[in-house]
C-alpha positions as CSV (number, residue, x, y, z in Angstrom):
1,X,-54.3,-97.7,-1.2
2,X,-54.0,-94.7,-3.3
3,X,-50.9,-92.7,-3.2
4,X,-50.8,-88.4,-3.2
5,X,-48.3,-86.7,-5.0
6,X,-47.0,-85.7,-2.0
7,X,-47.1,-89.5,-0.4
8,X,-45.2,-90.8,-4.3
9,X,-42.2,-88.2,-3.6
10,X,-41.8,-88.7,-0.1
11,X,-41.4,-92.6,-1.5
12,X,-39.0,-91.6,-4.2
13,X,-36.8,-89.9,-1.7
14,X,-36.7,-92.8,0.6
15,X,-35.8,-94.8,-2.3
16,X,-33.2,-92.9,-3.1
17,X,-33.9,-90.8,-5.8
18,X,-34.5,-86.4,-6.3
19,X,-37.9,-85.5,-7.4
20,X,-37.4,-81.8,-6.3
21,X,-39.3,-80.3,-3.7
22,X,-41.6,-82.6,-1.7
23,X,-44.6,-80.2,-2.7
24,X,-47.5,-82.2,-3.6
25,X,-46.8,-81.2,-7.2
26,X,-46.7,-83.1,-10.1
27,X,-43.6,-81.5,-11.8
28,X,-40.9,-82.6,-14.6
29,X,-38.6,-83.7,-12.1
30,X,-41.1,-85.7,-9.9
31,X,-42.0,-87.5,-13.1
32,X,-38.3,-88.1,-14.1
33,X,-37.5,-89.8,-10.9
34,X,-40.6,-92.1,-11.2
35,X,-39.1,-92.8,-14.5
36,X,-35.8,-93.8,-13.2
37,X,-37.5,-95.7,-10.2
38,X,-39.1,-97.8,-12.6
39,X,-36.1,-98.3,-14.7
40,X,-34.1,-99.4,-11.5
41,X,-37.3,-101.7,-10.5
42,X,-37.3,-103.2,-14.0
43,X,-40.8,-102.2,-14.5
44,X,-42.6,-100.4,-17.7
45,X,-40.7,-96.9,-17.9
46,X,-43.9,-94.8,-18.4
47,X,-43.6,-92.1,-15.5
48,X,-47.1,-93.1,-14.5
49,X,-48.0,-94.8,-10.8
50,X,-50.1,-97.2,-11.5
51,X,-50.9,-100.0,-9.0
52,X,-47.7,-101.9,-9.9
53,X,-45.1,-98.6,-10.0
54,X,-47.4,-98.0,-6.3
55,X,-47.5,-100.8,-4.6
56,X,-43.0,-100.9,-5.7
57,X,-43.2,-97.4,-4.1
58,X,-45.1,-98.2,-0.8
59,X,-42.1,-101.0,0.2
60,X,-39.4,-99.2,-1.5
61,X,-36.1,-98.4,0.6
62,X,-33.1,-97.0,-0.1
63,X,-30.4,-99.7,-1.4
64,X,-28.5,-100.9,1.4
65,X,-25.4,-101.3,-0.4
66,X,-26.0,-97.2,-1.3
67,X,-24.2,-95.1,1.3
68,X,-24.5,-91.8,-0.9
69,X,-26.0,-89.2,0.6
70,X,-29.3,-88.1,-1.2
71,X,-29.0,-85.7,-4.1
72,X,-29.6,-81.7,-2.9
73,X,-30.6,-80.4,-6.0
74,X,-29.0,-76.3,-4.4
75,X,-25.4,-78.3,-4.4
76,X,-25.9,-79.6,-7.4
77,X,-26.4,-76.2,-9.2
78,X,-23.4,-74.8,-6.9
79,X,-21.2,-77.6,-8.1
80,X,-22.1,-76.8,-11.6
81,X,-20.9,-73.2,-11.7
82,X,-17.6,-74.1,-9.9
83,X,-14.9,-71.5,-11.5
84,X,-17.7,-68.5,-12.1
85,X,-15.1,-65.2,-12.0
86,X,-16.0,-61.6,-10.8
87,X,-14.5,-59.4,-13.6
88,X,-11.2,-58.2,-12.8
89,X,-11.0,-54.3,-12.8
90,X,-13.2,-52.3,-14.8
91,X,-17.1,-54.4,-16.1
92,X,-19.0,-57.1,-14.9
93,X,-19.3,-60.9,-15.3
94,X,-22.8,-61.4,-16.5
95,X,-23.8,-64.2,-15.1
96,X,-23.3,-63.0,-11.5
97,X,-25.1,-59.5,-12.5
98,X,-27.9,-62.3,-13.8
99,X,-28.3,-64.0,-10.4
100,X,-29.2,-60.7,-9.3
101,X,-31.6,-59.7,-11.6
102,X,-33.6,-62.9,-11.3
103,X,-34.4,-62.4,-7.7
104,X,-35.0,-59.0,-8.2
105,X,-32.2,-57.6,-5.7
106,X,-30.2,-54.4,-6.4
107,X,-27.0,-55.3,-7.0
108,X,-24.1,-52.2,-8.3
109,X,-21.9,-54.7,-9.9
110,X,-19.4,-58.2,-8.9
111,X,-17.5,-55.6,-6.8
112,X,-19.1,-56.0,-4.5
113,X,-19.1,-59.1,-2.3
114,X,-21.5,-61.6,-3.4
115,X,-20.9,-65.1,-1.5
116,X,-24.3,-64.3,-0.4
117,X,-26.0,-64.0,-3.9
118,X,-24.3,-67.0,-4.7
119,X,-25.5,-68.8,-2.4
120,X,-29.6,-66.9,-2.8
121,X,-28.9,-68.0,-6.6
122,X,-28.7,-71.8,-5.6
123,X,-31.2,-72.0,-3.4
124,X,-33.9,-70.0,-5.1
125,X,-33.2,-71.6,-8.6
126,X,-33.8,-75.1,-7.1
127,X,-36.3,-74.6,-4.4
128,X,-38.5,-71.9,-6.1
129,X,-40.7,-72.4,-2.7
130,X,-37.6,-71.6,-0.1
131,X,-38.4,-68.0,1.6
132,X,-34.7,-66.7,1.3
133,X,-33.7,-64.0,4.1
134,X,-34.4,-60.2,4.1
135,X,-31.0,-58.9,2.2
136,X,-29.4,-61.8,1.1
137,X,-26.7,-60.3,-0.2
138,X,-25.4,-59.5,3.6
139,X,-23.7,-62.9,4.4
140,X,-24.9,-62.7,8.0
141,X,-28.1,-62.2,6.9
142,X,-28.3,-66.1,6.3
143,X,-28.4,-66.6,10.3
144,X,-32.2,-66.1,9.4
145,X,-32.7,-68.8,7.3
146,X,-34.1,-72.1,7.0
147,X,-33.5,-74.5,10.1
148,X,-30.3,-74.4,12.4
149,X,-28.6,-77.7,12.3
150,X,-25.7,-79.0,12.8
151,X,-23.0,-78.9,10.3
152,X,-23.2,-81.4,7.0
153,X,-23.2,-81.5,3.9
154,X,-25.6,-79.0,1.9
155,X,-25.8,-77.0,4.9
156,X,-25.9,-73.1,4.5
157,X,-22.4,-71.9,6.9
158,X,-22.2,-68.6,7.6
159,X,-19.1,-67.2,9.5
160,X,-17.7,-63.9,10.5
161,X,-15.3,-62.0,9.2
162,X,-12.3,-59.6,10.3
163,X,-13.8,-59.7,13.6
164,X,-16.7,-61.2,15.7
165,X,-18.1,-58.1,16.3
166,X,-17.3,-56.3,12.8
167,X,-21.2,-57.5,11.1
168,X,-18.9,-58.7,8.4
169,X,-19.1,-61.9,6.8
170,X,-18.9,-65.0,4.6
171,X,-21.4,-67.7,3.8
172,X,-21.9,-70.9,1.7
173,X,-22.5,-74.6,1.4
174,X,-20.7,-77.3,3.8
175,X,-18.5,-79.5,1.3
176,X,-16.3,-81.1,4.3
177,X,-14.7,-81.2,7.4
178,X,-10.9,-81.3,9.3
179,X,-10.1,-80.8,13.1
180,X,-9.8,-77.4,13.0
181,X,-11.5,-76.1,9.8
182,X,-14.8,-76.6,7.4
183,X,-14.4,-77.1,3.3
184,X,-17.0,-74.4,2.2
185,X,-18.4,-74.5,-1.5
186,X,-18.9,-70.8,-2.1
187,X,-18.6,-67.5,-4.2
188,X,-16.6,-64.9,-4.1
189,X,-13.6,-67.2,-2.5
190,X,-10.3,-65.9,-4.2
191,X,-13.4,-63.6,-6.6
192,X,-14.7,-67.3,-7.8
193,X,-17.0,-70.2,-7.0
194,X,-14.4,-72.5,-5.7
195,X,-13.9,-74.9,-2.7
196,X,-11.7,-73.4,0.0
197,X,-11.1,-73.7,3.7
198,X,-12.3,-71.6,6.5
199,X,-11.1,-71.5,9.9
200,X,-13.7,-73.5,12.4
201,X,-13.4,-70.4,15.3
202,X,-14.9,-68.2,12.6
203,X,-18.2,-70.6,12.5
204,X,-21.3,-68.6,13.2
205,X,-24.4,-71.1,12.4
206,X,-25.6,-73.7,10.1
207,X,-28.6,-73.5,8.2
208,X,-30.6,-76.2,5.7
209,X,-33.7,-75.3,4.0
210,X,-37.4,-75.9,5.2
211,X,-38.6,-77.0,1.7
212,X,-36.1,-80.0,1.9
213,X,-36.4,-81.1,5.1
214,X,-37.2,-84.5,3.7
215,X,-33.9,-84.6,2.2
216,X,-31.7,-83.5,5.8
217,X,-31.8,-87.0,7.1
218,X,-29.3,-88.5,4.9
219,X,-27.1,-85.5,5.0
220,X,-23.3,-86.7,5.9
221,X,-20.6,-85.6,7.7
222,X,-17.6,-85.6,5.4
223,X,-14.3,-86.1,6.7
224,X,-11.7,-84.6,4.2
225,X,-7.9,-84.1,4.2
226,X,-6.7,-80.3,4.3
227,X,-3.9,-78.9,2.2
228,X,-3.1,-75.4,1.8
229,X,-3.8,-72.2,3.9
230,X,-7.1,-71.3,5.4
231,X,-9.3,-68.7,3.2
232,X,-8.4,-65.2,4.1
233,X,-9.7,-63.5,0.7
234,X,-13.8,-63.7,0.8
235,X,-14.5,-60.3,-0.2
């Protein structure tokens, strides 16, 4: 039986490997993880599904000796701009002011909080097909978005801040867990794209995209060991 785009990435995911978004298109990254399929199958490394690379596809699984959770390509770019400053007093750092300007969003300068361009930034510039909320730059503004699920990691967390009722607040990717306190992957913690700590009773929602729904399943919940004080400088 012949295999659809859609049905060979769908495959590569429960394999184990990232082709991107399960589209139905035949991009650069859908042929790369055919490519490295094949390699770990020990067939011809062509990026082409013919009826051998198809028929390895169709009773593919995931290693069993692999408990990794499943690339997400949005944690992958977050984890790649770890230590990304805001400019300290007077100008701008570029690169945040260039998040902005991709997605088209009005933005005065790294001033201003910008957790929630951050986290727009990740998501749009690896799942070009996400529809990213109405003012993503408002943190709270990412109750809106994608599915509600529970917390894991990859998940968009958004939480309140200075009060409940104050329409203030802080939002990134879910990185790990304690009793009393989530490791968040964000921007603007400390004015950088750092891991930090925030306080469980601040917890407003958790959010993961519809584009890479395929990917949610092997999401984990990651225990981790706190040290330090809670974030109390997101702004």
């Amino acid at each position: 039986m012949s295999m659809s785009v859609r049905d060979i990435q769908e495959a590569l995911v429960r394999a184990g490997f990232d082709p991107g978004p399960v589209d139905g298109i035949w991009g650069r990254r859908t042929v790369a993880a055919v490519k490295a399929f094949q390699e770990r199958e020990g067939l011809e490394v062509d990026g082409i599904v013919g009826p051998v690379t198809a028929a390895h596809l169709q009773g593919a699984t995931r290693p069993a000796d692999d408990e990794a959770a499943l690339p997400l390509p949005w944690m992958e770019e977050a984890t790649r701009l770890i230590h990304t400053r805001e400019v300290a007093g007077r100008g701008d750092n570029p690169a945040i002011i260039g998040w902005a300007d991709m997605l088209d969003l009005a933005y005065s300068g790294d001033d201003i909080p910008w957790c929630g361009l951050f986290v727009a930034h990740c998501i749009a510039s690896t799942l070009p097909a996400e529809p990213l909320p109405t003012n993503p730059l408002l943190a709270q503004s990412w109750r809106r978005f994608g599915s509600e699920v529970a917390p894991r990691e990859g998940a968009v967390m958004v939480f309140w801040r200075e009060s409940r009722e104050s329409g203030l607040g802080h939002v990134g990717f879910y990185a790990g867990q304690d009793n009393d306190a989530y490791r968040i992957l964000g921007g603007n913690q400390g004015d950088s794209v750092c891991y930090d700590w925030v306080a469980r009773q601040r917890f407003l929602g958790a959010y993961w995209p519809k584009t890479a729904l395929s990917l949610q399943k092997g999401a984990r919940v990651v225990e981790a060991q706190r040290s330090g004080a809670l974030s109390r400088n997101e702004a």
